[in-house]
C-alpha positions as CSV (number, residue, x, y, z in Angstrom):
1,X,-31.5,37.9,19.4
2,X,-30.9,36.5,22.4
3,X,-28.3,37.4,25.2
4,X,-26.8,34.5,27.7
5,X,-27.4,35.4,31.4
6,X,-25.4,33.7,34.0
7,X,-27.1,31.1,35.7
8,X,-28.2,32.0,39.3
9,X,-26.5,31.1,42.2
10,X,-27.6,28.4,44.3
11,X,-29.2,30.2,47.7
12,X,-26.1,30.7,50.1
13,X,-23.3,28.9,48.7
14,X,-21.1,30.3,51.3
15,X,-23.0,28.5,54.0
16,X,-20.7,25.0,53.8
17,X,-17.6,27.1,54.4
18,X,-19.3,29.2,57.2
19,X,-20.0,25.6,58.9
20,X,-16.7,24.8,58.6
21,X,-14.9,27.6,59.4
22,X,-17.1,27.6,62.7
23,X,-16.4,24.0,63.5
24,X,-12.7,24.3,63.0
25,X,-12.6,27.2,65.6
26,X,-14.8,25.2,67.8
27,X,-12.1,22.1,67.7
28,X,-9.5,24.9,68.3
29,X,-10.7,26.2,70.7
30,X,-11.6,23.2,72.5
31,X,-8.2,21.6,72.1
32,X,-6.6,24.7,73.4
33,X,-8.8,24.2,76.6
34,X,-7.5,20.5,76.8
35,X,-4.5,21.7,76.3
36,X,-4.7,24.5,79.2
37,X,-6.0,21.9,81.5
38,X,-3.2,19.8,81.1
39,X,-0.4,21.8,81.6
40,X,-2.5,22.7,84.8
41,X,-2.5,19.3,86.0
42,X,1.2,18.7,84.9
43,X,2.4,21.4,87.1
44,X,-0.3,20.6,90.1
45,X,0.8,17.0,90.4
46,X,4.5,17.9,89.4
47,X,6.6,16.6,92.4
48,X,8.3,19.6,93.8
């Protein structure tokens, strides 16, 4: 009598959301920057 087994898992599924996950928080984090730079630049060429 045979018995099913579960098919293996491919090698590191979790590798596509790891790549996302870190590209998401590199956009983040480099949108947070523009945005940092240009309230800097608001308030340095803001006429006083």
């Amino acid at each position: 009598m045979t018995t099913h087994r579960a098919p293996k898992p491919v090698a590191h599924p979790t590798q596509t959301v790891e790549r996302a996950v870190t590209i998401g928080l590199i956009l983040a984090v480099l949108a947070g920057i523009g945005w940092i730079a240009g309230m800097i630049y608001t308030i340095a060429e803001w006429p006083l």
